[in-house]
Structures are given as structure tokens and as C-alpha cells.
C-alpha positions in Angstrom: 6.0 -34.5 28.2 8.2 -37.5 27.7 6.9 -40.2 25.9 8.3 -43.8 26.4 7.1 -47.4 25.4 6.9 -50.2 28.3 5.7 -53.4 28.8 3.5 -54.3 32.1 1.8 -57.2 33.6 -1.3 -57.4 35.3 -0.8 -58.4 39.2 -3.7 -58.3 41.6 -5.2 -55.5 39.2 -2.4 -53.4 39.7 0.3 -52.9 36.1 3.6 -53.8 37.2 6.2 -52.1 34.4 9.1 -54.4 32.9 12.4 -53.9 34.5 14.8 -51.8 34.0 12.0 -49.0 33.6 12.1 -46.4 36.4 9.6 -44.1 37.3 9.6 -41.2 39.9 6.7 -42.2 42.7 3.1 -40.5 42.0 4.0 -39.8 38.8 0.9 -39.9 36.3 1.2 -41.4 33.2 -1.0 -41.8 30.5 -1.8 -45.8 29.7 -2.9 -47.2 26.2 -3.9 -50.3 26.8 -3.2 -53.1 23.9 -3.7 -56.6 24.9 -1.3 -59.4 23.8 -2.2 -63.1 24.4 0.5 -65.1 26.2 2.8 -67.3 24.6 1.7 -71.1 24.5 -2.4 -69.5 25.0 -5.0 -70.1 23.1 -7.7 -68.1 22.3 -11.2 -69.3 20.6 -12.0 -67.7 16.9 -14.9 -65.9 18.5 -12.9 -64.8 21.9 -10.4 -63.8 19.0 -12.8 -61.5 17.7 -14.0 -59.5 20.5 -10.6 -58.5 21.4 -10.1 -57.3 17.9 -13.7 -55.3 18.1 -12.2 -53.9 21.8 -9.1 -52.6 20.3 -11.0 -50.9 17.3 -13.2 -49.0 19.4 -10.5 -48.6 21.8 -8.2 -47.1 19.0 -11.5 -44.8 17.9 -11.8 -43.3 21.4 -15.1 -45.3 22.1 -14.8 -46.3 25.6 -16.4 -45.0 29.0 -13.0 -42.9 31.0 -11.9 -43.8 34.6 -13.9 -40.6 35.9 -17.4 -41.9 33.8 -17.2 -45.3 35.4 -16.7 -44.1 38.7 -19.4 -41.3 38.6 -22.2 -44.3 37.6 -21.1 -46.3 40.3 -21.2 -43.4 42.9 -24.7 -42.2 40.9 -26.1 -45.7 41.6 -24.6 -45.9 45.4 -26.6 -42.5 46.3 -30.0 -44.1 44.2 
């Protein structure tokens, strides 16, 4: 496996990877997510906060995966 750092945006939910980065179509990559706050935004003390909590328990593997989200939703669906 080849590891490499990028930057992406955001764009209609989809990440769209800097230039200059090129990636062979359906490849699968592996995505940790760290956000960053825009130049020239601000972000309220307590907004400040919860994305510091995120990241900690996002750095100490306490999150719900892709495949766990989806299974609730279809579990809910079929209820």
C-alpha cells in the first residue's frame, strides 16, 4: 500500500482532491478525516470545542464506520 497526503474539499458531499494529485478510477483509498476552518471563518468558543471533542474521539477510533451507519438505516427501513 502506498501511502500519500492530500488535501480535498467538500463539493455536493462528494471530496474533490487538490490538483495535481492523480488517482486511477475505482481506486479505494482509506480517508482520515481532519477538519480545518477556512481562512477569514470564524468559529464560536463552544463550536470550537466540539470539533476538538470530534477529532479526539475520532483519533481514538470512537466513531460508528460507513457499513454501521448504513446497516441502522436499512434496520430501521425494514422496521
Amino acid at each position: 500500500m502506498k501511502a500519500m497526503r492530500m488535501k480535498a474539499r467538500v463539493v455536493g458531499n462528494t471530496l474533490v482532491v487538490e490538483e495535481g494529485v492523480s488517482l486511477p478510477e475505482g481506486a479505494e483509498v482509506e480517508v482520515d478525516v481532519v477538519l480545518s476552518v477556512p481562512e477569514g471563518v470564524e468559529v464560536d468558543e463552544e463550536t470550537a470545542r466540539e470539533l476538538e471533542l470530534a477529532q479526539q474521539e475520532a483519533d481514538a477510533g470512537d466513531f460508528v464506520s460507513e457499513e454501521e451507519v448504513w446497516a441502522d438505516i436499512e434496520a430501521r427501513r425494514r422496521a
